[in-house]
C-alpha positions in Angstrom: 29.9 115.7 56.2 26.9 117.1 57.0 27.4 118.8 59.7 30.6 121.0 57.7 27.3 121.3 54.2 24.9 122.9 57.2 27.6 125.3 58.4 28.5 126.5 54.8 24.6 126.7 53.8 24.7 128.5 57.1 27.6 131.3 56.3 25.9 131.9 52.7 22.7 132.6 54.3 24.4 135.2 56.7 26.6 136.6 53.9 22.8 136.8 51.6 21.4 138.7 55.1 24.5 141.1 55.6 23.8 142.1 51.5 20.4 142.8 51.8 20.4 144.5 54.9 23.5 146.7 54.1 23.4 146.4 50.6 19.5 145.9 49.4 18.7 146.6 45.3 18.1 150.5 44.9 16.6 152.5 42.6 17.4 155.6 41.5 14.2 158.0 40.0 14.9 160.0 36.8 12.7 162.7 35.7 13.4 164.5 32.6 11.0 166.4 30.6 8.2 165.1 32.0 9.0 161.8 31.7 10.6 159.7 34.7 12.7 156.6 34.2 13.8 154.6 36.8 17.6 153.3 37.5 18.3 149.8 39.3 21.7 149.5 41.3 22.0 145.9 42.4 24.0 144.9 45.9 26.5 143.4 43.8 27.7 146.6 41.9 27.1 148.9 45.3 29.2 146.4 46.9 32.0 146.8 44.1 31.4 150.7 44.2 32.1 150.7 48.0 35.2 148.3 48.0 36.7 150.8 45.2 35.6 154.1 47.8 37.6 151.9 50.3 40.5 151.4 48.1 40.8 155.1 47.0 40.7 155.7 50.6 43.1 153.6 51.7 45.2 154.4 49.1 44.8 158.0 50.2 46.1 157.9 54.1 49.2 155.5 52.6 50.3 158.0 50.3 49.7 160.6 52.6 51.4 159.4 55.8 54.6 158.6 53.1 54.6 161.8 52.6 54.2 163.2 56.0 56.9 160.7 57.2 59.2 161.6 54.1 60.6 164.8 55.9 61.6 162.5 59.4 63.9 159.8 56.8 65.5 162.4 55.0 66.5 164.2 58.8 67.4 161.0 59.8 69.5 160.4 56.6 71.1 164.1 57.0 72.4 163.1 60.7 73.8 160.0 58.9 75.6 162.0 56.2 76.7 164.7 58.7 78.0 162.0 61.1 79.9 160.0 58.7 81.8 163.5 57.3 82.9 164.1 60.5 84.1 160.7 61.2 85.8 161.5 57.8 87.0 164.9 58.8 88.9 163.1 61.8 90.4 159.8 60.1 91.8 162.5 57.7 92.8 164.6 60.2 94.5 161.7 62.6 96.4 160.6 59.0 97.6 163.9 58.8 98.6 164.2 61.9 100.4 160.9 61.8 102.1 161.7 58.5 103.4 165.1 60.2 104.8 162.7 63.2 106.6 160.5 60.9 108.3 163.2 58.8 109.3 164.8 61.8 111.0 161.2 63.6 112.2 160.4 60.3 114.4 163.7 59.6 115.7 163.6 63.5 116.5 159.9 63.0 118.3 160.7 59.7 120.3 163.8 62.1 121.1 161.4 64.5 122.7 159.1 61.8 124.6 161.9 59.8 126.1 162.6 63.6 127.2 159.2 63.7 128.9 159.2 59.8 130.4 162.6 61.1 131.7 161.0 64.6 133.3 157.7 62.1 134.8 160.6 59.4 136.3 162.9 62.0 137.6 160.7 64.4 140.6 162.2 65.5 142.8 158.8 66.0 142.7 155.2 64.2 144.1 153.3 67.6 145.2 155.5 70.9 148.2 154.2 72.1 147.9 151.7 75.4 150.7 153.3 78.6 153.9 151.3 79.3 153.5 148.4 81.0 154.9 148.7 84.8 155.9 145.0 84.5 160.0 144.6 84.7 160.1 141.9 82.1 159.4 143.7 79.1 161.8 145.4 77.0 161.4 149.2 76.4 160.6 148.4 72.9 158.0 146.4 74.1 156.5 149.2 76.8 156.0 151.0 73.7 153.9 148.8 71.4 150.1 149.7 71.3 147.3 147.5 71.6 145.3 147.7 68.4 142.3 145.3 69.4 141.9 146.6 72.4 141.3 150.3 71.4 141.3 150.5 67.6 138.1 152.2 66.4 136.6 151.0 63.3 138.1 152.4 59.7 135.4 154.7 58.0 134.8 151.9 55.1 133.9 149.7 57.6 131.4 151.7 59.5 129.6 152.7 56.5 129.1 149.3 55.7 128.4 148.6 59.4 125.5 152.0 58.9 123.9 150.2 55.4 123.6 146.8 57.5 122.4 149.0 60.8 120.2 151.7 58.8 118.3 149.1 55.6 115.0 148.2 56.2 113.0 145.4 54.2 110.6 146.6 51.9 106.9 146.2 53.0 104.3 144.6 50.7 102.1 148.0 50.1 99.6 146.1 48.6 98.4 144.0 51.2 98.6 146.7 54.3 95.8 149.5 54.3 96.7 153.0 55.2 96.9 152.8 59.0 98.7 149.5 58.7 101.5 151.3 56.4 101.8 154.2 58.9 102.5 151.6 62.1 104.6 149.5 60.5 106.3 153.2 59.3 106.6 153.6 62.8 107.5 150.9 64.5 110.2 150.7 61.8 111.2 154.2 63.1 111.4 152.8 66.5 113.1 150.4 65.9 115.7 151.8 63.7 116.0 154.6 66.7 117.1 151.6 69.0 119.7 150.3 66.9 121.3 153.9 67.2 121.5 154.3 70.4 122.8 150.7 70.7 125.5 152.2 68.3 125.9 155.2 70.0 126.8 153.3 73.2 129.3 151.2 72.2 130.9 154.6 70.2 130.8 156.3 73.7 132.7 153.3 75.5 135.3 153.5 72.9 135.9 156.7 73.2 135.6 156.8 76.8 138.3 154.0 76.4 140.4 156.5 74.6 140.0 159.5 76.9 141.1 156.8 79.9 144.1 155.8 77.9 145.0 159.9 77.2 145.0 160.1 80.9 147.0 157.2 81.7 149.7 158.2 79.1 150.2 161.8 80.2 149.9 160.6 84.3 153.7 161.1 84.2 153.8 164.4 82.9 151.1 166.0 86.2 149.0 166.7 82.5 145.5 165.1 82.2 142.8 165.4 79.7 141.1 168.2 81.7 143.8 170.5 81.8 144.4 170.0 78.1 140.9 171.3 77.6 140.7 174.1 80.0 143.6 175.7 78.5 142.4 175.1 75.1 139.0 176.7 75.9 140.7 179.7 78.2 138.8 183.0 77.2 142.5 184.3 75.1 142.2 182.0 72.7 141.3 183.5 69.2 138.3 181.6 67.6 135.2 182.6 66.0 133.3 182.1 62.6 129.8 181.9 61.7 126.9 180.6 64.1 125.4 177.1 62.7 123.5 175.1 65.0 124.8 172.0 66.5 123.0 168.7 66.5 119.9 169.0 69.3 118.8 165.5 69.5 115.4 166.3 70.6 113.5 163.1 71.5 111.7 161.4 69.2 109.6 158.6 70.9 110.7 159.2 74.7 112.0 162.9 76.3 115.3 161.0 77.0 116.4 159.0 74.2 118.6 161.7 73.2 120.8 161.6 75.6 123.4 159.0 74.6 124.1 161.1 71.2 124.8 164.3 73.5 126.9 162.5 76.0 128.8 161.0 73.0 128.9 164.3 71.6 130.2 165.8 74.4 133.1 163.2 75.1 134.0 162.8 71.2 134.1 166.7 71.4 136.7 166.3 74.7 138.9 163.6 72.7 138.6 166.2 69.4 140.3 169.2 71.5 142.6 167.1 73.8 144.4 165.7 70.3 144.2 169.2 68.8 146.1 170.3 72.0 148.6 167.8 72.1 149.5 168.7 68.5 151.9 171.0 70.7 152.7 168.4 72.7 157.0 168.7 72.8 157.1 165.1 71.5 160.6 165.5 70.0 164.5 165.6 71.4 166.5 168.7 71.7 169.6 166.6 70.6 170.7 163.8 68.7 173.6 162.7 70.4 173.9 163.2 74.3 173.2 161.5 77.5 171.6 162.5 80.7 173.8 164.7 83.4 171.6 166.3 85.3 167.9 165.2 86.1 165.1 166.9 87.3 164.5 167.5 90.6 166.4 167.7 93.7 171.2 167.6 93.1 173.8 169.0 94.4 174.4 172.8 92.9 176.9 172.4 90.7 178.5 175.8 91.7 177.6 176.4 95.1 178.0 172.0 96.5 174.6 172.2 98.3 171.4 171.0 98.0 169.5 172.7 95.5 166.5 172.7 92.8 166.7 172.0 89.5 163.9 172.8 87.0 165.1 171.2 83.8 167.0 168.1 82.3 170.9 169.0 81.5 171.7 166.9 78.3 175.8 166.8 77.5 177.1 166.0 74.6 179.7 167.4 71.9 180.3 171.4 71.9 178.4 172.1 68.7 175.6 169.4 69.0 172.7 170.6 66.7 169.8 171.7 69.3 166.5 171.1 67.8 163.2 172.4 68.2 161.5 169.4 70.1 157.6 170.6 68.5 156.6 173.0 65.7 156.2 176.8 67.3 156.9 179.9 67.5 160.2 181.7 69.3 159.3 184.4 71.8 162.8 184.4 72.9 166.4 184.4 71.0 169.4 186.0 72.8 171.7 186.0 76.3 169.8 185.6 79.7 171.6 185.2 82.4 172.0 182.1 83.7 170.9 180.3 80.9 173.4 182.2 78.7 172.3 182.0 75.0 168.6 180.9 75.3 165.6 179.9 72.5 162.2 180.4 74.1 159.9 178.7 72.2 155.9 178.7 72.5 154.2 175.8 70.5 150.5 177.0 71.7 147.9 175.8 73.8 149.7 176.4 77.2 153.1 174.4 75.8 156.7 176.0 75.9 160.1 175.2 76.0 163.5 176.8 76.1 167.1 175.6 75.5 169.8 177.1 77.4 173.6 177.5 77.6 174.2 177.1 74.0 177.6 178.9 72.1 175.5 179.8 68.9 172.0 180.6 68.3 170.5 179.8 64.4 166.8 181.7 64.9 165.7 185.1 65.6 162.6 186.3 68.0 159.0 185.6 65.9 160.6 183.2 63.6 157.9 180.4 63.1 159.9 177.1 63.4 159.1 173.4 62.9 160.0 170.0 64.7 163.5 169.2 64.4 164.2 172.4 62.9 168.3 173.3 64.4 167.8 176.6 66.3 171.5 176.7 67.6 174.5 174.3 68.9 175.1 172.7 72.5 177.8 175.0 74.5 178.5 175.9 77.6 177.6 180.0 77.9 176.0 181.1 81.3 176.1 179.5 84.6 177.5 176.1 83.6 180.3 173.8 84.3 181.0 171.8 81.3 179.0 171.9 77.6 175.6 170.5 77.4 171.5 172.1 77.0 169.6 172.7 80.0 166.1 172.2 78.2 163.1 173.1 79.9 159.5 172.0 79.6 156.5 174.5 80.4 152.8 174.0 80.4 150.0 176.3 81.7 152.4 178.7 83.1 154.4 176.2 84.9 157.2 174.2 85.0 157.7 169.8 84.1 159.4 167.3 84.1 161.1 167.3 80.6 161.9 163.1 80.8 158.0 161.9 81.0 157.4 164.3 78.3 160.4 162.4 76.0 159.6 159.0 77.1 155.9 159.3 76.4 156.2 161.2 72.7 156.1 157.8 71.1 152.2 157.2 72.5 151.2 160.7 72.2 152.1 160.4 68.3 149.5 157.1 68.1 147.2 158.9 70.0 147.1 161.9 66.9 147.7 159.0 64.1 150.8 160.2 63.5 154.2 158.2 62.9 156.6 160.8 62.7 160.3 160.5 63.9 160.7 161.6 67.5 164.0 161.3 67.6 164.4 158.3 70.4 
């Protein structure tokens, strides 16, 4: 205890020393008039007037420096402004940008699904018609029925339904996403709507694939197939023209490719399109109703001359008088005697199809008269190089001569394969 007394006794009497050697009682000498007064400062008051000096001082260089420095935070505060706009500048921009990109998939999504509605509304057949079996047990009624289940393609009321299933999406809960989480789920929405139609599209190309096999099959008998249907429907004669809109261009809208299925469906459903417009002059009908076969085509023994010879037609007899009727709707190019054929109809139905009737005693239509299926255009005889009363009927296509009984026996299948259930005169 007395050690800790001597040391404060000790630290006054230093602090008494440092006053009265720094700060020692002054006084200040006054003269005025003659007179002179004198002032006392004590330590205690210089000491106050010193720590206030200090004080102001201080004060001074803190207010000072502030102000020096005050130039470097607003700088730095300038830079933080200047970077945050331009962080701005490019969110905005990216948004944009992304909006842009969305419109844009969104209206080719919405082409590519208008194609699809079209390809559904315009389909040119319901079911095609499956070929005659080969097989020895069935009847030729039954060679003749179609397989509906195995090519039907699906009634426009129930693709549209299938289109609101395929195209709905579920509504997003806006409120809990923030911008860039309404744009990605936008998009992958997009994307994912984009596979379902090409899903679609690919099962619409194997049907119609299906179809354009079946064509093929059907008209194997006649030395016709799908190809030759189109080149002569496409031959640089044919009178077309109209205004120029642009076609679908399924562009790709998340990969350079995924376009591709639509045009190759396009492509095929546009091959399907013109081989059932062609076959709309398919000679589907029979020249007579009443007759049986006498003469086939082929190879026989000439009639007139007993030797080998060929014949280019089928030879139907029946009663002298027999209507003969126009086996497809056209128009007649020829209407008189040609020798051998005697009294002859030419008719041309279009697209590379033409037929002609021969040997008949009385012709009922004139050159350029426009005729329809079924339509009587004269009556079985016997005129020209014949020996006995019958029609020599003759099948052309593409400039050449066919087969006239593939042609009759297949009409039933070529009338499914245009939707049509017409009489064809079987």
């Amino acid at each position: 205890m007395t050690t800790k007394l001597t040391k404060i006794a000790r630290f006054f009497a230093q602090l008494e020393q440092w006053r009265g050697t720094y700060f020692p009682e002054r006084q200040l000498f006054l003269r005025s008039q003659g007179r002179v007064r004198f002032l006392t400062i004590h330590s205690y008051t210089q000491i106050a007037m010193a720590s206030g000096v200090l004080v102001a001082v201080g004060w001074g260089m803190v207010t000072s420096y502030a102000y020096l420095s005050r130039d470097h935070v607003i700088e730095g505060k300038n830079k933080t402004i200047s970077t945050m706009s331009s962080q701005y500048q490019t969110l905005s921009s990216d948004f944009s940008a992304l909006e842009l990109e969305v419109e844009r998939r969104a209206q080719l999504l919405e082409e590519r699904q208008q194609f699809l509605e079209d390809i559904v509304k315009t389909d040119p057949v319901d079911s095609v018609a499956q070929p005659a079996s080969q097989s020895e047990s069935e009847t030729p009624e039954s060679k003749m029925e179609v397989d509906a289940n195995a090519t039907a393609a699906p009634t426009p009321e129930q693709t549209s339904s299938l289109l609101d299933r395929l195209f709905a999406s579920a509504p997003v809960n806006a409120a809990s996403l923030t911008t860039v989480d309404r744009r990605v789920t936008l998009l992958n929405r997009l994307r994912d709507m984009e596979q379902r139609q090409r899903s679609l599209a690919a099962l619409m190309m194997e049907g119609v694939q299906k179809k354009l096999v079946t064509v093929d099959t059907i008209l194997a008998p006649t030395k016709i197939n799908a190809d030759d249907l189109i080149r002569k429907i496409s031959s640089p004669g044919i009178a077309i023209g109209g205004p120029y809109v642009p076609d679908y261009s399924f562009e790709g809208i998340f990969e350079a490719t995924d376009g591709s299925p639509f045009f190759n469906l396009k492509e095929n459903s546009d091959r399907l399109k013109m081989v059932t417009n062609a076959l709309n002059s398919y000679p589907y009908g029979k020249p007579a109703d009443k007759y049986y076969i006498s003469s086939r085509f082929g190879s026989r023994i000439d009639p007139i001359k007993k030797v080998r010879a060929r014949h280019y037609a089928l030879d139907l007899s029946g009663w002298p008088g027999e209507p003969i009727k126009a086996t497809a709707p056209g128009k007649v190019v020829k209407s008189r005697s040609i020798w051998p054929y005697g009294n002859m109809v030419e008719i041309d139905h279009g697209n590379g199809f033409r037929t002609r009737y021969g040997h008949m005693r009385k012709l009922n239509v004139k050159k350029n008269e426009e005729v329809k299926l079924g339509q009587q255009i004269g009556e079985m005889g016997s005129t020209g190089r014949v020996t006995g009363t019958h029609v020599h009927y003759e099948v052309w296509f593409d400039g050449k001569v066919r087969d006239p009984m593939p042609f009759i026996k297949a009409a039933a299948n070529v009338l499914k394969i245009q939707g049509r259930h017409e009489k064809t005169y079987e």
